[in-house]
C-alpha positions in Angstrom: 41.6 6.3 -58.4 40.5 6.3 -54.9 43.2 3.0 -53.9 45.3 5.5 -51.4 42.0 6.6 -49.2 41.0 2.7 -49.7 44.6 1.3 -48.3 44.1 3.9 -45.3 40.8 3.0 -44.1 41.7 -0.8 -44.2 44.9 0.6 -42.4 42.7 1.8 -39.7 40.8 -0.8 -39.2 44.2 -3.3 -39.1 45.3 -0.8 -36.4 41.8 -1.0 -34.6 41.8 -4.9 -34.2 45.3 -5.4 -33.1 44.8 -3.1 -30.3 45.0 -4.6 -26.8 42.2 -2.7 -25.7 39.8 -3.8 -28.4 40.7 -7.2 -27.6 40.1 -7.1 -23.9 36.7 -5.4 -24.6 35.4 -8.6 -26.7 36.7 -11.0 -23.8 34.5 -8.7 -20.7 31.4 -8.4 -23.6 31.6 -12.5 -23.7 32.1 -13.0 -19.7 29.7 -10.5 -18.9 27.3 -12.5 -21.5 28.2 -15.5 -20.1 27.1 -14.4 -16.5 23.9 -13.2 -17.3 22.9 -15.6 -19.7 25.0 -18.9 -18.6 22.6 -19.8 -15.7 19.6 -19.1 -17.8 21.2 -21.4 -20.4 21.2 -24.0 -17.9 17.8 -23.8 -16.5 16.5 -23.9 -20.0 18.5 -27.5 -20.7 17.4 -28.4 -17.5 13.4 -27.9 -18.4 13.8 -30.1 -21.9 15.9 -33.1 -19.9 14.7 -36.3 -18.9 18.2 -37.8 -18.1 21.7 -36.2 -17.5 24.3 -38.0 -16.2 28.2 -37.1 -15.0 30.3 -36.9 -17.0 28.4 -36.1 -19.9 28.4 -32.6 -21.3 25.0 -32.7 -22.5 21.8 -34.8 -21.5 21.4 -38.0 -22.6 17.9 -38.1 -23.0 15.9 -35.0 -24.3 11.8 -34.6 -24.2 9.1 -32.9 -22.5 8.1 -35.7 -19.9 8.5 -33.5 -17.0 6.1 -30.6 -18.5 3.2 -33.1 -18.5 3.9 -33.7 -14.6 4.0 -30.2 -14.0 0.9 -29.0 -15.8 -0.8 -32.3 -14.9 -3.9 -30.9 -13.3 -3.6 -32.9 -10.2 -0.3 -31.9 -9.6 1.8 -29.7 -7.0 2.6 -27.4 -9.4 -1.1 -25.8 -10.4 -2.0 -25.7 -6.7 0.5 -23.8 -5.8 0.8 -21.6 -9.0 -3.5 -20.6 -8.4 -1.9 -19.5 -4.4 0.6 -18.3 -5.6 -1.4 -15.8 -8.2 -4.3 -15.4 -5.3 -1.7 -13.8 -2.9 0.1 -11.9 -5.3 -3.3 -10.4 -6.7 -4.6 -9.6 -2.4 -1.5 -8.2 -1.7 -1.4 -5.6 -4.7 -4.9 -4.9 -3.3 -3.7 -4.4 0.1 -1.0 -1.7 -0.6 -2.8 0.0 -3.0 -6.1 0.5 -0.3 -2.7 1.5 1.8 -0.3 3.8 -0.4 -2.9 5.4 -2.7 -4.1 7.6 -0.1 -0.7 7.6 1.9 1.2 8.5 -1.2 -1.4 11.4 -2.2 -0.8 12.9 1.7 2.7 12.5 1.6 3.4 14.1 -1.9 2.3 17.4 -0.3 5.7 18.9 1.3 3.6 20.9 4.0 2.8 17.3 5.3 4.1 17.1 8.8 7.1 14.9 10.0 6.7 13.6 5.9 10.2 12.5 5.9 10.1 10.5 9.0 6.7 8.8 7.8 8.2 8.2 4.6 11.6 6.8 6.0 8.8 4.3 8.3 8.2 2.2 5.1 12.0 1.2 4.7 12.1 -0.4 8.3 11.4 -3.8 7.0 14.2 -3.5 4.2 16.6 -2.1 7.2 16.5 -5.3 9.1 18.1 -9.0 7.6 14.7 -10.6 6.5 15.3 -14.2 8.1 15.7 -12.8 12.0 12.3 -10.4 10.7 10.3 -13.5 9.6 11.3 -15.5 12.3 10.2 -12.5 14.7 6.6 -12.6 13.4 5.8 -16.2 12.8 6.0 -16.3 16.5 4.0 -13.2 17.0 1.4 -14.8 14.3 1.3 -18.0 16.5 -0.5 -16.5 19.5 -3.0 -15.2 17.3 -3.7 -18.2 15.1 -2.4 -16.8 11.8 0.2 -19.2 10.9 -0.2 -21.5 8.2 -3.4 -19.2 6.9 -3.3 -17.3 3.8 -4.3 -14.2 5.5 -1.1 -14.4 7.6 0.9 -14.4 4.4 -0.7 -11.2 2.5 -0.5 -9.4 5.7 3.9 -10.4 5.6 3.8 -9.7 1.6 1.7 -6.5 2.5 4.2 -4.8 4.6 7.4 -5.8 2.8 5.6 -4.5 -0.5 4.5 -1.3 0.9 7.8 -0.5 1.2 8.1 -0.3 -3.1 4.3 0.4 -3.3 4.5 3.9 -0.7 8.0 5.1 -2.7 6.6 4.7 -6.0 3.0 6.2 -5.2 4.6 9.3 -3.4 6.3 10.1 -6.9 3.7 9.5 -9.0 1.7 12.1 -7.4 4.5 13.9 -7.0 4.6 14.3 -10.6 1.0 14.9 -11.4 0.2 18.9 -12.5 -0.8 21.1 -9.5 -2.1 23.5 -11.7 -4.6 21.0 -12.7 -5.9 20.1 -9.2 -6.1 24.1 -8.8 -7.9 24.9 -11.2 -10.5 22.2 -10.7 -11.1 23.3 -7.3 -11.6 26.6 -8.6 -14.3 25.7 -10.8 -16.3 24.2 -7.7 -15.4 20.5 -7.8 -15.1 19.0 -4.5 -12.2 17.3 -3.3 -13.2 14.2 -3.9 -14.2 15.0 -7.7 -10.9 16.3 -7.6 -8.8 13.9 -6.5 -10.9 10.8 -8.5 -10.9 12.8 -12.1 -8.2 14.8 -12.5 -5.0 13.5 -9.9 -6.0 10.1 -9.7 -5.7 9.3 -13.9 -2.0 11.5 -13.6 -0.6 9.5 -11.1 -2.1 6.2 -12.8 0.6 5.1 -14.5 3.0 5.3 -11.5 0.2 3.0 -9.6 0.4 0.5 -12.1 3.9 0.4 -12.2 4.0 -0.1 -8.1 1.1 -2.5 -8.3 3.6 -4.5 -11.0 6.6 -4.7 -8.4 4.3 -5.2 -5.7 2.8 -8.4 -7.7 6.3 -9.4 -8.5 7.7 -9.2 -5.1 4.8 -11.0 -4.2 4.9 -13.8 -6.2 8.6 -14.0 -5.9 8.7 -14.2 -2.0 9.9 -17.4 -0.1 11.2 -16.5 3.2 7.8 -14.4 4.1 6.0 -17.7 3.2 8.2 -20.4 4.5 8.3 -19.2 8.3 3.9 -17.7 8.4 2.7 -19.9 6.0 4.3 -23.6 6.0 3.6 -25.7 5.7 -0.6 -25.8 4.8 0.4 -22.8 2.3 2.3 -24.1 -0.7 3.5 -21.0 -3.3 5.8 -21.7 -6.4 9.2 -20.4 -4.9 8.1 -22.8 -2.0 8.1 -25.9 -4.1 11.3 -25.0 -5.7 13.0 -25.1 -3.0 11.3 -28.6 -2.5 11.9 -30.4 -5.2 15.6 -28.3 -5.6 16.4 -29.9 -2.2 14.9 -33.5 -3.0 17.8 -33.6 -6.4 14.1 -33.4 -9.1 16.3 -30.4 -11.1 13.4 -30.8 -14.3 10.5 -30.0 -12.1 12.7 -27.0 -10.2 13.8 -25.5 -13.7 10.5 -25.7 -15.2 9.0 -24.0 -12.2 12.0 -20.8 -11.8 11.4 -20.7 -15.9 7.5 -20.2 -14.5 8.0 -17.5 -12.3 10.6 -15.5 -15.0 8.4 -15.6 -17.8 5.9 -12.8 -15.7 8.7 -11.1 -14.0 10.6 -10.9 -17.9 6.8 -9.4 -19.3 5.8 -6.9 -16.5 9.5 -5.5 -16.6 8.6 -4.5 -20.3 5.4 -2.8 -18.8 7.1 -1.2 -16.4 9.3 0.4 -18.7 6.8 1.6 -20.6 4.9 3.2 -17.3 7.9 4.6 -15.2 8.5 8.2 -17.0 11.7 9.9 -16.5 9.8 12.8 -14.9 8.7 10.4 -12.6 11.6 8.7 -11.1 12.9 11.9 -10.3 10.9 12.6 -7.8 11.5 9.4 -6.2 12.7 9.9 -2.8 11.3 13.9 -3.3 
């Protein structure tokens, strides 16, 4: 007995599909899908090919010939995968010594000039990064630190403390003052303090800025290509190489490298960067 509430629903639903704008939703869904996921797509044929020729579609050849190269322990690849993982892991060292203590001082609002020291960490991002890089690899050739890794954290350093500073400022922005009050009140010194009860609040946020500071690290190429080539080889360096030399496999397989990490800590960081803290971003 319920056939004329049955008829209208399907009526709806008739109605719902033949509507322009339903259709013209389903074609952006699928172009939007297809930019984001097209290229990635690609590089994942590209790291399972051992021949492709034009004009075929697909590759002609499939297998995993090229994986044995790049995990061949006497290859280009693990070299430069162990640098690349050395200077990402010094330079999250670096600006943490740097912005743990920098972002505790300038979390306090009486701070003086905190906005102009805070607005001092976004120089390097004002500036286009080739004409930077270009400016301090010749700088880092009167003192002898080009082509040394310690030339390179120092260039990952300061563009990372740029992310690391921001972050660290709002994750002890967000930590209870109450807490820190009270504790003080109770007699524990500063130190106590600041090591027991803001340091473990603000955690999170650190690890969450260590994370993009790894990232950005390991991630870098123009930073590396002007201080450190060409005795310091990284991953993004030898993409580019074998990119430019037409060896697509052993490019893919290395960009499919470096997203797999980027893909994982993204996860963490979404787990770690609380609403209550990205609102004081910038605070």
């Amino acid at each position: 007995m319920s056939y004329p509430q049955t008829n209208s629903l399907l009526a709806k639903v008739n109605i719902r599909y033949l509507r322009p704008s339903f259709w013209l939703q389903c074609v952006f869904i699928l172009l939007l899908a297809l930019v984001l996921f097209g290229p990635i797509m690609n590089l994942l044929i590209w790291t399972v090919t051992e021949s492709w020729y034009f004009p075929h579609a697909l590759p002609s050849q499939w297998g995993f010939k090229y994986w044995q190269q790049v995990f061949n322990p006497y290859s280009d690849v693990s070299g430069s995968l162990f640098t690349s993982l050395l200077i990402a892991v010094l330079t999250v060292v670096v600006c943490l010594i740097v912005s743990i203590p920098a972002g505790y001082a300038l979390s306090k609002r009486s701070m003086p000039f905190r906005i102009f020291w805070m607005l001092l960490f976004l120089i390097p991002q004002a500036f286009p990064n080739l004409t930077v890089y270009m400016n301090i690899a010749r700088l880092f050739y009167d003192f002898g630190l080009n082509g040394t890794l310690l030339g390179v954290i120092i260039v990952h350093s300061v563009h990372g403390l740029m992310f690391s500073i921001w972050i660290s400022v709002a994750a002890f922005s967000s930590t209870d003052p109450m807490l820190e009050r009270a504790s003080r009140n109770l007699g524990a010194g500063p130190f106590y303090t600041f090591f027991h009860i803001v340091l473990p609040q603000a955690a999170p946020g650190l690890i969450a800025s260590s994370i993009f500071v790894f990232l950005e690290s390991l991630d870098e190429f123009t930073g590396t290509f002007f201080v450190g080539s060409p005795n310091i080889t990284t991953l993004p360096l030898l993409l580019y190489t074998a990119s430019m030399e037409g060896n697509y496999q052993i490019a893919s397989i290395t960009a499919l490298i470096l997203l797999v990490p980027s893909i994982l800590f993204m996860v963490i960081i979404h787990k770690f960067m609380k609403p209550e803290m990205l609102s004081k971003l910038g605070k």
